[in-house]
Structure formats: structure tokens, C-alpha cells
C-alpha positions, 0 to 999 in steps of 0.5 A: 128481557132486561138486555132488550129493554136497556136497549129500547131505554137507551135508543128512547132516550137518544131520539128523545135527545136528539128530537129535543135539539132539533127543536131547539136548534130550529125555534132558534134559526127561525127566531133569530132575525127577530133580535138585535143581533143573534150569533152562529150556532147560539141556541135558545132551548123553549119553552122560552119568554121573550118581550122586547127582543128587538133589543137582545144581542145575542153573541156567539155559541151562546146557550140559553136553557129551557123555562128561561125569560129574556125581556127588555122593558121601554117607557118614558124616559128609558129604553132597556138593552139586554147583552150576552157575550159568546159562549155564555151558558144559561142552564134554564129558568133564569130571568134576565129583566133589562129597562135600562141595561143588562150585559153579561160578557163572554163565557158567563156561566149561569146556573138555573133559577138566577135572576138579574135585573137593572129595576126594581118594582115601586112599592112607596105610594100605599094607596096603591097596589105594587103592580100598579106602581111602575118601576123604580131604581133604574141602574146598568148591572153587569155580569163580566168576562168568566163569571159563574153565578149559582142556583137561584142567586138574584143580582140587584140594580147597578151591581157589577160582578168581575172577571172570573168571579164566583156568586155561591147559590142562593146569594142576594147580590147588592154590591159589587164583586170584584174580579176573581173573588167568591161570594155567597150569601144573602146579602152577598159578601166576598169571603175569598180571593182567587188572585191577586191583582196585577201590579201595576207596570211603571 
């Protein structure tokens, strides 16, 4: 009897596997041609959040997790374009907000519940409410080359975080990370290099 139920566990939970990549695979083929540019065998896993597509570039072999949230945002003055570089890896519930530019290069490693954005929302004026203040503070964020941020790190306006960096879970990033440097952290400071710089050839 437990033999038999460890089968028909084991078998339930492949076809749930295989049934859950059908979909994902499927939703993203039928959906690419609705983005900027959508490469080979990227995957979006829904359920997933879309706004402003049109102006998402998707590369190569890129994963984008479950629960997750990809917009860009236009208005007077702005118009916001969202990059993910090939072979980048969302593992879901991350929200990537551009108005002005968002680009994380290739082979990014994010972990879930991380948020990156290029704004802020207004809040100066208190006759009224902040939803209705619009968006303020529009500054490019990038996310270069190997980078690997952890479980619910939020990246600021204008940050750009290196090659090869590390951002510990739960960090605030406001500044810049240079490359091959560990982070953590609310605010984020760098408490470790993994390499020296290269000298430079004379």
C-alpha cells in the first residue's frame, strides 16, 4: 500500500510538472511577438503582470517566474524601457518597474520578492494623496553581467549594481555596487570584495 501510493505521488507530481511547463512554454510563445524583442527558448511562467510590453526586451534562455510583474511606464516627457540580458533567471514575485530605463544584463540571478525600479512615487505636496501625485525622481538602474540579488532586496533610482556582484536578501540598495563586491543591508553597504581590479596595461 505505501509502495503504491509513493508511485501514484511520484507520477501526480510529474504530470503536475510537466503540465505546469506546458503552460508556461505555451503562454510564452503565443505572447512573444506582443514584446519589443522575445529571444529562444525565453520562458514567462503565469501567472504573470504585464504593462507596457511593447517596450520589454527579453533575451536569450531567460526565466521569469511565476507572480512576477514586468511594466514600463510612459508619460509627459518619459517613455520607460525594460532589458533582461540572456540567460537571466527571475525566480518569481519580482517586480520590475521602468519609466525611464531598467536593463539587467546577461546571466542576472534574481532571487523572489525583489523589486527594481527607475522612480519613485511623489509624496511632497499634502493637499494630496500619494497615489495621486505622479512619479518623481526618474533615474536608469542597472543590474550588470553575473549579478545575483537575493530574497526581497528592493534597487533604488539611478543605482547600478557590477559584474559579478552579490546583494544579500533583504537589502535597500541606494548607492552603487561595484563589481565583485557583496552587499547587504538596509541601506546597502559593500562588506566584502571578491577580487581585485585588474591593473591596468601600460
Amino acid at each position: 500500500m505505501g509502495r503504491a501510493r509513493a508511485a501514484i505521488g511520484r507520477a501526480t507530481v510529474r504530470t503536475g510538472r510537466f503540465f505546469t511547463r506546458a503552460r508556461a512554454k505555451t503562454f510564452s510563445l503565443a505572447a512573444s511577438g506582443a514584446f519589443a524583442s522575445f529571444g529562444v527558448r525565453s520562458v514567462i511562467e503565469p501567472p504573470v503582470r504585464l504593462l507596457g510590453e511593447a517596450r520589454i526586451s527579453i533575451g536569450d534562455d531567460v526565466f521569469v517566474g511565476a507572480g512576477s510583474w514586468l511594466q514600463t511606464l510612459d508619460g509627459p516627457g518619459h517613455a520607460g524601457v525594460l532589458e533582461i540580458g540572456g540567460g537571466s533567471s527571475i525566480a518569481g514575485q519580482c517586480v520590475l518597474s521602468a519609466a525611464c530605463s531598467v536593463r539587467l544584463g546577461r546571466k542576472v540571478l534574481l532571487a523572489r520578492n525583489v523589486y527594481i525600479s527607475d522612480h519613485i512615487h511623489s509624496y511632497d505636496d499634502t493637499t494630496r494623496a500619494v497615489l495621486d501625485q505622479g512619479i518623481a525622481r526618474l533615474e536608469p538602474v542597472e543590474i550588470r553581467d553575473g549579478a545575483w540579488l537575493g530574497q526581497n532586496v528592493v534597487v533604488c533610482p539611478g543605482v547600478t549594481i557590477g559584474r559579478g556582484a552579490v546583494v544579500g536578501a533583504n537589502a535597500v540598495v541606494l548607492e552603487d555596487v561595484p563589481d565583485h563586491c557583496l552587499a547587504v543591508g538596509a541601506p546597502a553597504t559593500v562588506v566584502r570584495r571578491f577580487a581585485l581590479e585588474p591593473e591596468t596595461a601600460l
